[in-house]
Z-matrix of the N, CA and C atoms (Angstrom, degrees):
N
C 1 1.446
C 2 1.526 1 110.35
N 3 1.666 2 108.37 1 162.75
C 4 1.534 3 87.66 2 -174.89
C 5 1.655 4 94.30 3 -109.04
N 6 1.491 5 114.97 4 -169.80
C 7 1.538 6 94.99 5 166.52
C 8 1.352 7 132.08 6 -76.02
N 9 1.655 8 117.73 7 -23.77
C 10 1.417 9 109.11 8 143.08
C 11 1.602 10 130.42 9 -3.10
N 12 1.136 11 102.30 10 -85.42
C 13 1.995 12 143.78 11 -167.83
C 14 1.755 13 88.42 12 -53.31
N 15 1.352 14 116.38 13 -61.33
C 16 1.371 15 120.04 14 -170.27
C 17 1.114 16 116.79 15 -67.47
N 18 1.432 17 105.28 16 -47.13
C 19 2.318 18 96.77 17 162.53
C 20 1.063 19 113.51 18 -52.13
N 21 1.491 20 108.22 19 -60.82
C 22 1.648 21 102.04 20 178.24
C 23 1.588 22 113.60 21 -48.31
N 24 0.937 23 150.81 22 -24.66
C 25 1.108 24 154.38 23 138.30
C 26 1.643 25 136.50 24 -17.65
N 27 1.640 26 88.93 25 -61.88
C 28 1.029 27 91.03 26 171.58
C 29 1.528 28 131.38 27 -114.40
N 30 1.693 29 117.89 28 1.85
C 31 1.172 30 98.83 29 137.39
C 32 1.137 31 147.41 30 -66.35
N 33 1.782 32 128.36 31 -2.31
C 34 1.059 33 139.70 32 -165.26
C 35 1.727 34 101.11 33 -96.15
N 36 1.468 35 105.11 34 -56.67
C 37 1.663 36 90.27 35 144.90
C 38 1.423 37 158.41 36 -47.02
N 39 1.665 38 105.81 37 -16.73
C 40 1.412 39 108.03 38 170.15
C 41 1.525 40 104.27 39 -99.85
N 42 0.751 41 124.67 40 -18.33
C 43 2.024 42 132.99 41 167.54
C 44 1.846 43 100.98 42 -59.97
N 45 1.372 44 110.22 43 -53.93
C 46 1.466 45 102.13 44 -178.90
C 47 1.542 46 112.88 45 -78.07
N 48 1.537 47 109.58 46 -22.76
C 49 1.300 48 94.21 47 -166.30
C 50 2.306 49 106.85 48 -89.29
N 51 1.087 50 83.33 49 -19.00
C 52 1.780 51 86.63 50 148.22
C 53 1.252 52 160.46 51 -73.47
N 54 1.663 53 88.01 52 -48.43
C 55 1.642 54 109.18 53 -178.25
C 56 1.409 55 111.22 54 -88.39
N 57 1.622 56 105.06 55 -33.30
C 58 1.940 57 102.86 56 177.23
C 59 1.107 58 101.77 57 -113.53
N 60 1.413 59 153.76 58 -38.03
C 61 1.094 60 142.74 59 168.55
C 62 1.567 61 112.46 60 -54.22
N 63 0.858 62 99.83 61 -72.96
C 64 1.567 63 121.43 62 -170.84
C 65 1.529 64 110.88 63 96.83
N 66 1.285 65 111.51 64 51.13
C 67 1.546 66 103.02 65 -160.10
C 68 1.712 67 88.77 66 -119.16
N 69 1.663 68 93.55 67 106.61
C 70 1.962 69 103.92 68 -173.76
C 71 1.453 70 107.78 69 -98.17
N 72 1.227 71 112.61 70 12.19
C 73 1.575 72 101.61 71 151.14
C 74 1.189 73 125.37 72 -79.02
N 75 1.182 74 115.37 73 -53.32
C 76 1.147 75 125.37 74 165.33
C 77 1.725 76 140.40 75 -61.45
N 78 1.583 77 95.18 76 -38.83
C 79 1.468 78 96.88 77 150.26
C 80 1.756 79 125.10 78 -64.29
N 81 0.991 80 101.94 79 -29.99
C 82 1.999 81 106.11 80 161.18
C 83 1.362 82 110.40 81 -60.84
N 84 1.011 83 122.13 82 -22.51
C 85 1.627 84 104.37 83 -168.64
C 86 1.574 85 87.30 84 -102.79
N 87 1.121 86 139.54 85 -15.83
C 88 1.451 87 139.44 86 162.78
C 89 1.332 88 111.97 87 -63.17
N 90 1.187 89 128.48 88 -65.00
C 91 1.397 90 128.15 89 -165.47
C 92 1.903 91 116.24 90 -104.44
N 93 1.033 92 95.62 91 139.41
C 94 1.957 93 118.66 92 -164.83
C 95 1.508 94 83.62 93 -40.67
N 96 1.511 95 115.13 94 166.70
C 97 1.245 96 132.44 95 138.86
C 98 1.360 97 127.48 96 -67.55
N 99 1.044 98 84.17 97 -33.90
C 100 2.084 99 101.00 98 176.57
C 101 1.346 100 111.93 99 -100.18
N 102 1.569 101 126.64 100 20.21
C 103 1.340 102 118.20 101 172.50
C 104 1.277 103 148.30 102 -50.13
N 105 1.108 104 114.16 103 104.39
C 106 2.101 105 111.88 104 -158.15
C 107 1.645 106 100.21 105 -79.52
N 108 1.434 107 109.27 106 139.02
C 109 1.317 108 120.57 107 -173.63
C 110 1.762 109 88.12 108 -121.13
N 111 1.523 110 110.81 109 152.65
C 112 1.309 111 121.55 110 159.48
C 113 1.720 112 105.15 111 -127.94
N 114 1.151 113 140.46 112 48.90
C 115 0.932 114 131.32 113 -151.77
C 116 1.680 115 102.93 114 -120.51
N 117 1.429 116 131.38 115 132.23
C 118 1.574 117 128.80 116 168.39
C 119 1.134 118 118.09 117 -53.30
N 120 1.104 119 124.27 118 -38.44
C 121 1.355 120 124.32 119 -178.62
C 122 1.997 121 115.15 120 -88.39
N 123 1.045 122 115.72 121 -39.58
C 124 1.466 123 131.85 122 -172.02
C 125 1.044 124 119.73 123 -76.28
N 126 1.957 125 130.59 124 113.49
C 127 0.988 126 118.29 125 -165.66
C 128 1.946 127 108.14 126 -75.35
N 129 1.112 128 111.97 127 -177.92
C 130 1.529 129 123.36 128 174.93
C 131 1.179 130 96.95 129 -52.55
N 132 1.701 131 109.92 130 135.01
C 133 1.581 132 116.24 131 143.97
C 134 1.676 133 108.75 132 106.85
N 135 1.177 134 123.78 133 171.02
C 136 1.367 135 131.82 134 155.61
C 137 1.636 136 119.15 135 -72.96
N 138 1.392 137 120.03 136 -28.67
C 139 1.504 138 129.35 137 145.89
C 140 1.164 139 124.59 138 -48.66
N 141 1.655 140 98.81 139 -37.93
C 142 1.684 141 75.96 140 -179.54
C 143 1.659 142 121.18 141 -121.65
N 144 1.685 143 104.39 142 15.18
C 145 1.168 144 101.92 143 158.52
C 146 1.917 145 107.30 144 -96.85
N 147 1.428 146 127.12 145 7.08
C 148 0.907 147 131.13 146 159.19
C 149 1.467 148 111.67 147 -63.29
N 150 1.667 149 124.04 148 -71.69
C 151 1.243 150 132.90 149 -152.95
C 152 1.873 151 95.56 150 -72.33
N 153 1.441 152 111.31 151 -21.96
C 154 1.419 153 105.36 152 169.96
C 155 1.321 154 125.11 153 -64.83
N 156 1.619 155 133.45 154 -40.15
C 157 1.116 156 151.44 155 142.70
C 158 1.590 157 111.03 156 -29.84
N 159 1.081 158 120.24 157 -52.02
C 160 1.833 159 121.41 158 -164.67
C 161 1.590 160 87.83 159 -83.84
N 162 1.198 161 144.52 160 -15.97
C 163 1.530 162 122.43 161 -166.51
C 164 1.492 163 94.22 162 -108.06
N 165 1.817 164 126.85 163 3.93
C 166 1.536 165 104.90 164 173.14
C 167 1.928 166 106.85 165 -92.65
N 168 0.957 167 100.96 166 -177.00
C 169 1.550 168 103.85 167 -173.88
C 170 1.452 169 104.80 168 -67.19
N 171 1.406 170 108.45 169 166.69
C 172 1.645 171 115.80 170 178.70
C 173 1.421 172 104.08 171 -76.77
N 174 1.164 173 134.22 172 -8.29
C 175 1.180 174 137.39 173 170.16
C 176 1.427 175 123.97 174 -108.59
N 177 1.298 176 116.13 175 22.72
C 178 1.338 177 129.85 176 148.16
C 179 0.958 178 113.56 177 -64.63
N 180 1.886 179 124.57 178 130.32
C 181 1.245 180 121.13 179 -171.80
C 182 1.980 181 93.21 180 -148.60
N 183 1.643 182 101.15 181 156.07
C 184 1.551 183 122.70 182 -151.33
C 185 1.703 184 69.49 183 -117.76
N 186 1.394 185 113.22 184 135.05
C 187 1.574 186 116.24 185 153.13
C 188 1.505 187 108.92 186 -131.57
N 189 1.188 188 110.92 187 118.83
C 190 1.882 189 129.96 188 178.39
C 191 1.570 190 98.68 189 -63.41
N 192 1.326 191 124.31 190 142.35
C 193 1.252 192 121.79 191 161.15
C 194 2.034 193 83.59 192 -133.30
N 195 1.508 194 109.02 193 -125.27
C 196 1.326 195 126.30 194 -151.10
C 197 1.664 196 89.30 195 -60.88
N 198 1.560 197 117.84 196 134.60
C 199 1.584 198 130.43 197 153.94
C 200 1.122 199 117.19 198 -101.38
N 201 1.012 200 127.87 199 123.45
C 202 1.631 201 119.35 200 159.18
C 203 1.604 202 123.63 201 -129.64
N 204 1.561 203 108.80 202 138.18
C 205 1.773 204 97.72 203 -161.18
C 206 1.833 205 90.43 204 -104.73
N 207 1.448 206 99.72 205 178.45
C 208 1.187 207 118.96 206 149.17
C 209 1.652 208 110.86 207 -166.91
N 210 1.276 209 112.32 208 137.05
C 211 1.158 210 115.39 209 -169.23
C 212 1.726 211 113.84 210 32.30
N 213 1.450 212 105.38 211 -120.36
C 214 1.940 213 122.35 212 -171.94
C 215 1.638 214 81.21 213 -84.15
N 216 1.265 215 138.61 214 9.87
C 217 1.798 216 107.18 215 176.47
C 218 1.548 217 112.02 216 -144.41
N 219 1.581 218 116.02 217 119.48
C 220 0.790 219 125.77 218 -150.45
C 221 1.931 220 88.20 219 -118.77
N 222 1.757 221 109.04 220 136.76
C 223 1.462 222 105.88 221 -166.13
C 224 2.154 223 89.43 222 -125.56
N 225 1.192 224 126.42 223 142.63
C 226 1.797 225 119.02 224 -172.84
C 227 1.788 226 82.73 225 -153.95
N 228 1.105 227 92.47 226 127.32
C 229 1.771 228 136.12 227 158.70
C 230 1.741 229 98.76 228 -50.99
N 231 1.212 230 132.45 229 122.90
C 232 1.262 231 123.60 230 171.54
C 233 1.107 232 120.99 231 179.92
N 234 1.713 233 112.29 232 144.57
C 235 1.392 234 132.94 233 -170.42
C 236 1.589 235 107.30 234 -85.13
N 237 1.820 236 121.17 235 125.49
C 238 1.289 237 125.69 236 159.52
C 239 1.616 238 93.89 237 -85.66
N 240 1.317 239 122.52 238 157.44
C 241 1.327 240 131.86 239 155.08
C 242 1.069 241 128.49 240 -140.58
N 243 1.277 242 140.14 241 71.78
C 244 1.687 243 136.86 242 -175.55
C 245 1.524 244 115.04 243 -85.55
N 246 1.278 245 118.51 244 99.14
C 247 1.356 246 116.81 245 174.85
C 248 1.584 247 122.25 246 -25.55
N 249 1.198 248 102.61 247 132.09
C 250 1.828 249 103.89 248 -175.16
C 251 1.609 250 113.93 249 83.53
N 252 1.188 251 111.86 250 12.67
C 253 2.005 252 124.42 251 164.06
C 254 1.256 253 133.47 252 -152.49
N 255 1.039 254 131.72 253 146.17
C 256 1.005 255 97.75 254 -156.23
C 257 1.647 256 122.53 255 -97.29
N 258 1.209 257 116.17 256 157.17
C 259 1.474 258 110.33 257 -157.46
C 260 1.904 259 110.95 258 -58.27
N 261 1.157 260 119.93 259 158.24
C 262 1.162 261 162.93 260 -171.23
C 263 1.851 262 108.39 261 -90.21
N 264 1.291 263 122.29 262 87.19
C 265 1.509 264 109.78 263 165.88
C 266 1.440 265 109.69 264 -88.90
N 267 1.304 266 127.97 265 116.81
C 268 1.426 267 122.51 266 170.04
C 269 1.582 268 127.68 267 -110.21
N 270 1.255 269 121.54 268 -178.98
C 271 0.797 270 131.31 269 160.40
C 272 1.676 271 128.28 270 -152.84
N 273 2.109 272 102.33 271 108.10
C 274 1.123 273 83.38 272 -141.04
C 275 1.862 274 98.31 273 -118.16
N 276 0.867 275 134.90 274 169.72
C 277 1.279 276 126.36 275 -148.35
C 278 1.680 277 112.27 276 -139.76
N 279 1.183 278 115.71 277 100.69
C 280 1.604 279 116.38 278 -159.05
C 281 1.739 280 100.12 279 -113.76
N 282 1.380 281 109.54 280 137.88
C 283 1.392 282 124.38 281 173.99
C 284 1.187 283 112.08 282 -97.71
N 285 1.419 284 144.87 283 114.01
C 286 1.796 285 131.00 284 -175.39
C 287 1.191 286 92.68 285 -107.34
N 288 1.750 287 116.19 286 146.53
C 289 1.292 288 149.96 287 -178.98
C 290 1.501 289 104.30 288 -125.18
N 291 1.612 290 113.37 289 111.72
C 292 1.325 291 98.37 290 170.03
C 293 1.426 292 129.01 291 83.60
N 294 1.448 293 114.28 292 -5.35
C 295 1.408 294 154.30 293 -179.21
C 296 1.719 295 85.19 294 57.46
N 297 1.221 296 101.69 295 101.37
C 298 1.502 297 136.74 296 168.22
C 299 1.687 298 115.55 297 162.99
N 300 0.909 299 109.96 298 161.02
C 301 1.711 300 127.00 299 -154.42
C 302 2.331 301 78.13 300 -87.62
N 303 1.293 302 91.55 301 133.80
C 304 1.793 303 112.43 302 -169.26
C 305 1.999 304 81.94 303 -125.98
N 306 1.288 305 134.32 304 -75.48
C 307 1.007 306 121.78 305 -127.24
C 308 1.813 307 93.95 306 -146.47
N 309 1.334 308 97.32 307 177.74
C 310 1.932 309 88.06 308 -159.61
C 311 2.064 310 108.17 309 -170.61
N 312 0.986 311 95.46 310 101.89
C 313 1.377 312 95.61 311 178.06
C 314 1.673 313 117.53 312 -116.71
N 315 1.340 314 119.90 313 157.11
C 316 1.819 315 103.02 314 -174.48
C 317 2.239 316 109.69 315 -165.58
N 318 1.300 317 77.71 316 132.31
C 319 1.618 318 81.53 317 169.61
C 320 0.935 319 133.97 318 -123.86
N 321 1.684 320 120.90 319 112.12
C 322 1.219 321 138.88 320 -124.31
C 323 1.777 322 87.07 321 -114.33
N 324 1.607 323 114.22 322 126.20
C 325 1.705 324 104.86 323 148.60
C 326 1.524 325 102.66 324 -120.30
N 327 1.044 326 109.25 325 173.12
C 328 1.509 327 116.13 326 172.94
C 329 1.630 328 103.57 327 -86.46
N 330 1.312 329 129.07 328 149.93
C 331 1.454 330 141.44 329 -164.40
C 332 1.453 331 107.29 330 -75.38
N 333 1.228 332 118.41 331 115.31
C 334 1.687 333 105.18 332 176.47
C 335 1.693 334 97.23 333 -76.56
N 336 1.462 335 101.26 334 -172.85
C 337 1.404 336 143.37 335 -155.21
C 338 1.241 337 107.23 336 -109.09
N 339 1.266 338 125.33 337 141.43
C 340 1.564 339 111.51 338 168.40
C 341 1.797 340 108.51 339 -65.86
N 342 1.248 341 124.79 340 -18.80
C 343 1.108 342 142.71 341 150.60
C 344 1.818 343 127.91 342 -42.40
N 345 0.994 344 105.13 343 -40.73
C 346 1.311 345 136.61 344 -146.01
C 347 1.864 346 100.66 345 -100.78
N 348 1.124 347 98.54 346 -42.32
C 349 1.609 348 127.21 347 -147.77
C 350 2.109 349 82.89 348 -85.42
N 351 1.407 350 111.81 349 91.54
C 352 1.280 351 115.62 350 125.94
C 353 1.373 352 128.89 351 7.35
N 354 1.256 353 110.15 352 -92.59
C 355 1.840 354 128.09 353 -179.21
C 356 1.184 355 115.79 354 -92.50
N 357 1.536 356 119.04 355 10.59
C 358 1.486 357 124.19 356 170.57
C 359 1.652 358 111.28 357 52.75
N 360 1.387 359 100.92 358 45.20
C 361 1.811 360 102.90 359 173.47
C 362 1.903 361 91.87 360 -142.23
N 363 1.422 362 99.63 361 141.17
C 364 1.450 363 101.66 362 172.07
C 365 1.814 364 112.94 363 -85.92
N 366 1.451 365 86.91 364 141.04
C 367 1.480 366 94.60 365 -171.51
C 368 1.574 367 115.75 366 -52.20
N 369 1.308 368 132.15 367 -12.65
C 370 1.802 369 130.79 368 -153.87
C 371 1.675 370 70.28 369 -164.54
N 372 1.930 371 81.20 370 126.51
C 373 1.816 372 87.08 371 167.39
C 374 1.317 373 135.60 372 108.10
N 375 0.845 374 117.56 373 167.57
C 376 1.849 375 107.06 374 158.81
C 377 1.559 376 111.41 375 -98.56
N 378 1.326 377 117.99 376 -19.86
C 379 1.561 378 119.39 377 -160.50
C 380 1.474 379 102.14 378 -136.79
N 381 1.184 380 110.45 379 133.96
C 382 2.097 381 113.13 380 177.78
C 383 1.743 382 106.44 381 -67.52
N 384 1.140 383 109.17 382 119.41
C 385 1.713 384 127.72 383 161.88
C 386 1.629 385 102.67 384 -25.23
């Protein structure tokens, strides 16, 4: 693998091992102590995109579609989904330091509708949620 392949790698593992697992040991050893977030929704820090994670439902779920690396920055196409809102298409954009997640930027729309949908294609997917 190159280091490309392996970020991509392993941010895709610390996204699952947070958002659907919920397993924060392990997402700690993924992400900096000093992790800079720029995000609207996400408070400061690895704390506080932690304690943001623990207050959505257990059935909040992160779905990966398109990855793409380059060097330390790895950018993935992806569905938030918290039952009862409506889902989240993002695109969110992680810098690794040290091979762990350092820094974090993301652009969030809300999911159209097959209704909704303009050009009659769902934004994430082949098929609308």
């Amino acid at each position: 693998m190159t280091n490309s392949q392996d970020n991509k790698a392993l941010v895709l593992d610390a996204l699952d091992a947070l958002f659907n697992r919920r397993d924060y040991e392990k997402a700690a050893a993924l992400w900096s102590p000093d992790y800079i977030q720029h995000s609207r929704f996400v408070p400061p820090g690895r704390d506080g995109l932690f304690r943001l994670v623990g207050s959505l439902p257990e059935d909040a779920r992160y779905q990966p579609g398109l990855a793409m690396a380059d060097g330390d920055h790895v950018m993935i196409h992806g569905r938030y989904a918290v039952p009862g809102r409506p889902a989240l298409i993002s695109v969110d954009i992680f810098r690794l330091e040290n091979g762990i997640l350092a820094e974090h930027w993301d652009v969030l729309q809300e999911e159209a509708t097959a209704a909704e949908s303009a050009g009659g294609h769902p934004m994430f997917g082949s098929d609308f949620a």
